[in-house]
C-alpha positions in Angstrom: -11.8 -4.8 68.2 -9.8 -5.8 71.3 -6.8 -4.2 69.4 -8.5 -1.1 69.1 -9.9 -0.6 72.7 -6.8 1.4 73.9 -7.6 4.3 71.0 -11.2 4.4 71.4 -11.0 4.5 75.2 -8.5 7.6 74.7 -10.9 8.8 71.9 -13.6 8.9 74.1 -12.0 10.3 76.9 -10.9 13.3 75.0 -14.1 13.7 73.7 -15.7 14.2 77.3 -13.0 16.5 78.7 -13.4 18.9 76.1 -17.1 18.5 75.7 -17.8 18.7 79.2 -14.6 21.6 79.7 -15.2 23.8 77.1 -19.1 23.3 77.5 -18.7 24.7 80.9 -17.0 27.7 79.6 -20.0 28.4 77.2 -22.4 27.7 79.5 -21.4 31.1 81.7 -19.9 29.4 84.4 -17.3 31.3 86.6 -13.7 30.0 86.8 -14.5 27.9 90.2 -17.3 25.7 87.9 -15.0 26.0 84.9 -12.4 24.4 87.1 -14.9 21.6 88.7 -16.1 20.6 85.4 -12.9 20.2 84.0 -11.1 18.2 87.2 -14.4 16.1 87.6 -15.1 14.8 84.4 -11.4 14.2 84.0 -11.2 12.4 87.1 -14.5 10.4 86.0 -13.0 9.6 82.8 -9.2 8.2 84.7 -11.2 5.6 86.4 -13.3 4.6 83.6 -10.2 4.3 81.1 -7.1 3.5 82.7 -7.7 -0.4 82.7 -8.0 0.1 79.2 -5.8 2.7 77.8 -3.6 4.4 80.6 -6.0 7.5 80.6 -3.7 9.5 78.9 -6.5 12.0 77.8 -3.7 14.4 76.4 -0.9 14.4 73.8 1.6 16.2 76.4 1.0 13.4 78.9 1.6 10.6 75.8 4.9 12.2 75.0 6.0 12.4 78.9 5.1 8.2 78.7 7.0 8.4 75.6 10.3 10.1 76.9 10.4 7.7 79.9 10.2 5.2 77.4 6.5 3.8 79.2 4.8 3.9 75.9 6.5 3.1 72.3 6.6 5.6 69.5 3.9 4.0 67.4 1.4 3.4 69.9 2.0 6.7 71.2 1.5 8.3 67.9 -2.1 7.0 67.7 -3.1 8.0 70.9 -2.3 11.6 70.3 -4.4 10.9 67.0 -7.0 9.4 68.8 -7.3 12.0 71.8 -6.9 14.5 68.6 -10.4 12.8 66.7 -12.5 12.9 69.8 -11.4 16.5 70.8 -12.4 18.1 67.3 -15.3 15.6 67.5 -16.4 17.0 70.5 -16.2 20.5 69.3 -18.2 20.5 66.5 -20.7 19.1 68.6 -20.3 22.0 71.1 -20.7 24.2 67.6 -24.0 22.1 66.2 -25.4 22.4 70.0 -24.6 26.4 71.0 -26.2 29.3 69.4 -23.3 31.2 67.6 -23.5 34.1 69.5 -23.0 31.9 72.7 -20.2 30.1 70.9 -18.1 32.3 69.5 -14.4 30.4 69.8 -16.3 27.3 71.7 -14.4 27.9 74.7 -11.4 27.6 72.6 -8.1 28.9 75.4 -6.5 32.5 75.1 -4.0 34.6 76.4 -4.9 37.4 78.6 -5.1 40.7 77.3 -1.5 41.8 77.2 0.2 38.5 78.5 3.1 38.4 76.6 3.1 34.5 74.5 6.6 33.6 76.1 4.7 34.3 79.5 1.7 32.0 78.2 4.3 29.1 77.2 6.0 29.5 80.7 2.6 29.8 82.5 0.9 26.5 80.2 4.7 24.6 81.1 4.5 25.1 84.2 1.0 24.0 84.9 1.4 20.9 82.9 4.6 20.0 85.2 2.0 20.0 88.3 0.0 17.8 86.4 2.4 15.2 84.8 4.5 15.1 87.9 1.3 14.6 90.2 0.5 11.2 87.2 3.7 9.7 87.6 3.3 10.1 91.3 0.2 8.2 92.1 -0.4 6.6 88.2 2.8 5.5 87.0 5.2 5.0 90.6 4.4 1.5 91.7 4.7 2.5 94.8 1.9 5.0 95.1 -1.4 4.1 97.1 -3.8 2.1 94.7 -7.0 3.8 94.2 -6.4 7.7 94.7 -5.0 8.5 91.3 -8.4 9.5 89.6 -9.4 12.0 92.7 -5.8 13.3 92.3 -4.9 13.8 89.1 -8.4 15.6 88.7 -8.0 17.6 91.8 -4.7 19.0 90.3 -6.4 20.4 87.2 -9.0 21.3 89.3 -6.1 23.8 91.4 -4.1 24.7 88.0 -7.6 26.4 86.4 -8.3 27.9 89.7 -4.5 29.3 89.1 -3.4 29.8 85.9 -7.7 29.7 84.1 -7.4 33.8 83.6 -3.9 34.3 82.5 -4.2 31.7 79.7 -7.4 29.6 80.2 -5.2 26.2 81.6 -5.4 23.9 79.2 -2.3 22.0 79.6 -3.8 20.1 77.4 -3.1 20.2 73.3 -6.3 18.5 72.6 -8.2 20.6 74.8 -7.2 23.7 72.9 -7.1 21.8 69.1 -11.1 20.4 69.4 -12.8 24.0 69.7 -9.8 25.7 67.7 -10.6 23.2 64.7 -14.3 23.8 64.6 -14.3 27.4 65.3 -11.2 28.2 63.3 -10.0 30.4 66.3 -6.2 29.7 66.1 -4.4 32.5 67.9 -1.3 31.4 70.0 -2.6 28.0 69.2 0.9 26.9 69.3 1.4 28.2 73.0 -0.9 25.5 74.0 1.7 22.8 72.4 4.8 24.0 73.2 4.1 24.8 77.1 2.3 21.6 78.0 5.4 19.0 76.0 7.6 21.3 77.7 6.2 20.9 80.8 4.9 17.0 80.7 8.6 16.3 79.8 10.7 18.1 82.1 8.0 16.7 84.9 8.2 12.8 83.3 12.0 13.3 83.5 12.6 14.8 87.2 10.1 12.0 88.3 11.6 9.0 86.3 15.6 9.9 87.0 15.2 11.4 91.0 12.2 10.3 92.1 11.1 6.8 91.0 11.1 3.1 92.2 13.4 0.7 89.9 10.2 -1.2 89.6 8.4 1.8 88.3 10.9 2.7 85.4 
């Protein structure tokens, strides 16, 4: 089972963001508790898996490890299957749990009304760089102070919602927008929420592994 630890810890992980993320969302919450929820379980979830797995959580910030050559291609191909499983696990749970008139989409990310999708990609890419640069700078750079990652990596998707939650819900996240997509079958713009966050977690994984980072670090 030892073997196995990494992909259930990333499993589970997933599971809880978008359980506990998207729950919030069909709960009523405003964008402020929308954006606690999200940055506090995330943060909760860092320190309880990163021993284990790395705390990836999220298929954009496997394929920034994978660029930078911190994770290999296989072992990064079953994390973004495992953070994948526990997503759409967690959303048919959020289905089997909320009345259908509550969950209609399950929380599931969209585009403003009239946000043009390039402008979605740009805004999700964007919002993902803040994140992935803000991992490699207190997860990944040896040099960063030990201890302070899981408060910062969740206080930046905490500020990210807070920015970017009404233009295109914030997900920055793939797995955060396939778990309520799969069990509600909502799938407009789905790819947005791809293509913006890999574009983002790699540019950010590159500007912080070639500028930025320690030789002990890469």
């Amino acid at each position: 089972m030892k073997n196995y630890s990494s992909y259930v810890a990333e499993a589970i992980a997933a599971f809880s963001l978008v359980f506990i993320g998207a729950g919030s969302v069909l709960a009523g919450n405003d964008i402020t508790g929308v954006a606690l929820a999200h940055g506090l379980v995330l943060m909760c979830m860092i320190y309880a898996t990163a021993h284990i797995s790395g705390a990836h959580v999220n298929p954009a910030v496997t394929i920034g490890m994978l660029v930078t050559k911190k994770i290999g291609a296989s072992r990064a191909a079953l994390y973004i299957i495992s953070q994948l499983a526990g997503a759409a696990v967690a959303g048919f749970l959020l289905s089997a749990i909320f009345p259908p008139a509550t969950a209609l989409n399950l929380g599931t990310p969209a585009l403003a009304s009239g946000l043009p999708v390039a402008s979605g990609v740009l805004v999700e890419a964007v919002l993902t760089f803040f994140l992935v640069f803000t991992i490699f700078g207190v997860a990944v750079d040896k040099r960063a102070p030990a201890g302070l990652y899981g408060l910062a990596i969740g206080l930046v998707l905490t500020f990210d919602i807070l920015a970017g939650g009404t233009l295109t819900g914030a997900a920055m996240n793939p797995a955060r927008a396939f778990g309520p997509a799969l069990a509600s079958g909502f799938w407009e713009n789905h790819a947005v929420y791809w293509i913006g966050p890999i574009i983002g977690a790699i540019v950010a994984a590159l500007i912080y592994d070639r500028l930025l980072s320690s030789k002990e670090s890469r």
